[in-house]
C-alpha positions as CSV (number, residue, x, y, z in Angstrom):
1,X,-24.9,125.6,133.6
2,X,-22.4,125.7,136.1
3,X,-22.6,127.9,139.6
4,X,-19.5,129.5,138.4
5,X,-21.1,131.1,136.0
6,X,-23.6,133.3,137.6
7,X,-22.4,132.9,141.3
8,X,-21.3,136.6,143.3
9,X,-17.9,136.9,144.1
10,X,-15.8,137.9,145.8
11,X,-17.4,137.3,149.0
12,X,-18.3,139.9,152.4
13,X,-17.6,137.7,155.1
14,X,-17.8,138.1,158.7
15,X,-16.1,136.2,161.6
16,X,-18.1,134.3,164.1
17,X,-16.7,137.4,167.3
18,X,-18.4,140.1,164.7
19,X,-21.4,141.3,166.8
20,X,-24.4,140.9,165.4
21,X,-25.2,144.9,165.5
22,X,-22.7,145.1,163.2
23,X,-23.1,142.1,160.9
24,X,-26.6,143.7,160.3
25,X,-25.5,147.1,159.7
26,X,-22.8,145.5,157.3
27,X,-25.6,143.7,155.3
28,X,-28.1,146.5,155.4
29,X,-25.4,149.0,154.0
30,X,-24.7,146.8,151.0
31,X,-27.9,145.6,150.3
32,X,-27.3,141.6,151.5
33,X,-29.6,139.4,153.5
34,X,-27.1,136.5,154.1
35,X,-23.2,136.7,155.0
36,X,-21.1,133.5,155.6
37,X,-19.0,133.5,158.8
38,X,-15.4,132.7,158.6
39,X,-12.5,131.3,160.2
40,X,-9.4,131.2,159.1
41,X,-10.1,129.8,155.1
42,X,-13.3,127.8,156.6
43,X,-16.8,128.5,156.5
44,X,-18.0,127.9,159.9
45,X,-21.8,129.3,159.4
46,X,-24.2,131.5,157.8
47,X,-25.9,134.8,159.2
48,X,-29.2,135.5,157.6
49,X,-30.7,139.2,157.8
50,X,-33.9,137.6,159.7
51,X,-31.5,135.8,162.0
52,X,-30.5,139.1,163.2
53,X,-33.5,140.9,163.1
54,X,-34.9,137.9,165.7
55,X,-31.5,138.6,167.5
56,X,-32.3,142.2,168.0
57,X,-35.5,141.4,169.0
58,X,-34.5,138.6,171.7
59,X,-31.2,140.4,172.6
60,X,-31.9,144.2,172.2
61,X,-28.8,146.2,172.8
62,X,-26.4,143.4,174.1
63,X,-23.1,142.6,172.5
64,X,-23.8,138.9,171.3
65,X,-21.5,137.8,168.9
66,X,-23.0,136.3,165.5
67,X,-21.8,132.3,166.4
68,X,-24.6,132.3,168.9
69,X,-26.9,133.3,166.2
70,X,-25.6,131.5,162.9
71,X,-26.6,128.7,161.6
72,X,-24.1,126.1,161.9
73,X,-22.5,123.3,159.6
74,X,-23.6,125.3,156.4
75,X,-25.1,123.6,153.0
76,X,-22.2,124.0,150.5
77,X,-21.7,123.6,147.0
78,X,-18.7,123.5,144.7
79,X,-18.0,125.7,141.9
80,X,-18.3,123.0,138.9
81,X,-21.5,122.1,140.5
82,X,-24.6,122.2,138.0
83,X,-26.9,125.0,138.6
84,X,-30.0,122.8,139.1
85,X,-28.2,120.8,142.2
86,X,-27.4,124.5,144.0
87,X,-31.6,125.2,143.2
88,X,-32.8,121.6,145.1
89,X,-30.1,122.4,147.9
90,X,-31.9,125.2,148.3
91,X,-35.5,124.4,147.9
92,X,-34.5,120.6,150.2
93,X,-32.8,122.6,152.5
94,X,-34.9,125.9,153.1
95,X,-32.3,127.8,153.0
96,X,-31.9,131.4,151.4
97,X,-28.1,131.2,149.8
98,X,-25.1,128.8,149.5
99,X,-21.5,129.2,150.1
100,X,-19.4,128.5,146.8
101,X,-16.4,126.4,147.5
102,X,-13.3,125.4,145.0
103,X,-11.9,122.3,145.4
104,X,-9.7,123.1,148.4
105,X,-12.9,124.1,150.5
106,X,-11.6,127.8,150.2
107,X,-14.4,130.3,150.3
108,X,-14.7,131.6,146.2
109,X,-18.5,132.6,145.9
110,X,-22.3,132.7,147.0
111,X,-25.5,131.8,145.4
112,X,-28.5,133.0,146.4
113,X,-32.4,132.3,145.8
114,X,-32.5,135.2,144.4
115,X,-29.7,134.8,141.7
116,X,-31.8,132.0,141.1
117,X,-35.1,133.5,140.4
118,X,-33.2,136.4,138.3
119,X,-31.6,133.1,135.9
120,X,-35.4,131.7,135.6
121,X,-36.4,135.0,134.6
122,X,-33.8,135.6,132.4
123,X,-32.6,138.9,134.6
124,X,-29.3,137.6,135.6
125,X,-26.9,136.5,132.8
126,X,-24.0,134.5,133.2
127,X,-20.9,136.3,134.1
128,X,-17.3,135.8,132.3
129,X,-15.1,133.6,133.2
130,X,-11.3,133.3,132.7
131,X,-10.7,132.4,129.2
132,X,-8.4,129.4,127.9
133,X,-5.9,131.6,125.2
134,X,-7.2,130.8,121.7
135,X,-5.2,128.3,119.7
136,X,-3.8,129.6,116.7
137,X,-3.9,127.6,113.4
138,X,-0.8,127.7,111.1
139,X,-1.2,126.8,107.6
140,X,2.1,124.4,107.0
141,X,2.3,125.7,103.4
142,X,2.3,129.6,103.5
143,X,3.1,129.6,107.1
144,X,0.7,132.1,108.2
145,X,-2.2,131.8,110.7
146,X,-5.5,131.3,109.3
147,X,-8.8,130.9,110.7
148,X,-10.4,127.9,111.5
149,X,-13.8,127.3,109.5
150,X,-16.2,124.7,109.9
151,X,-17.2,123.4,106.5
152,X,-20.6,123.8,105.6
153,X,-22.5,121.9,102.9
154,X,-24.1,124.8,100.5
155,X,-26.8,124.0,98.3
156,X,-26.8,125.8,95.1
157,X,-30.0,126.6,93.2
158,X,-30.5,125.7,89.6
């Protein structure tokens, strides 16, 4: 099973100048606890809600800007990567989510804990993907398109 396959995309992302008032009205409003920070196409961090909540608590009302907050140099993985390497990033790391990547480091997904305890318990099913057109089979003779069949061995009873 690939991350692909059950990752959330597309992304709410935040830049590392978005005060953290708002980054935690952002996530509270959409139901999130964790939003990667951007810049430019790079992921330059990642904001968890209980990062903010010890930000309001340290900061109170003052403007601080969510790179002061953020945990730096993110844990990443790649969209072909297998699901059970994203879950012992995770668990190793004691971290709540990871960004997605495709191969050009480009921001394309996040996987979260939580995705992964909804997969274990069978809640969360994989979602589609784009599909490779389906080949079609000519038969040479009649010129038509036919369906392919696997042969099966039948067993008749005497």
């Amino acid at each position: 099973m690939k991350v692909s396959q059950y990752m959330t995309r597309p992304v709410l992302t935040i830049t590392p100048q978005t005060p953290f008032r708002q980054a935690f009205d952002l996530m509270h409003s959409r139901g999130f606890h964790h939003l990667p920070v951007v810049e430019g196409d790079h992921v330059v961090g990642v904001i968890a809600e209980r990062d903010l909540l010890l930000a309001a608590a340290n900061y109170g009302s003052a403007e601080v800007p969510v790179d002061e907050i953020m945990c730096g140099a993110p844990v990443c993985v790649t969209e072909n990567s297998q699901l059970k390497y994203a879950a012992r990033l995770l668990v190793v790391n004691h971290i709540g989510c990871l960004p997605v990547l495709n191969t050009r480091k480009k921001l394309v997904g996040i996987i979260t804990e939580t995705d992964i305890f909804k997969i274990i318990a069978g809640m969360l099913h994989a979602r589609p993907t784009a599909t490779k057109p389906v080949k079609k089979v000519v038969n040479k003779a009649i010129g038509k398109p036919v369906k392919k069949v696997a042969k099966k061995a039948v067993k008749k009873s005497t």
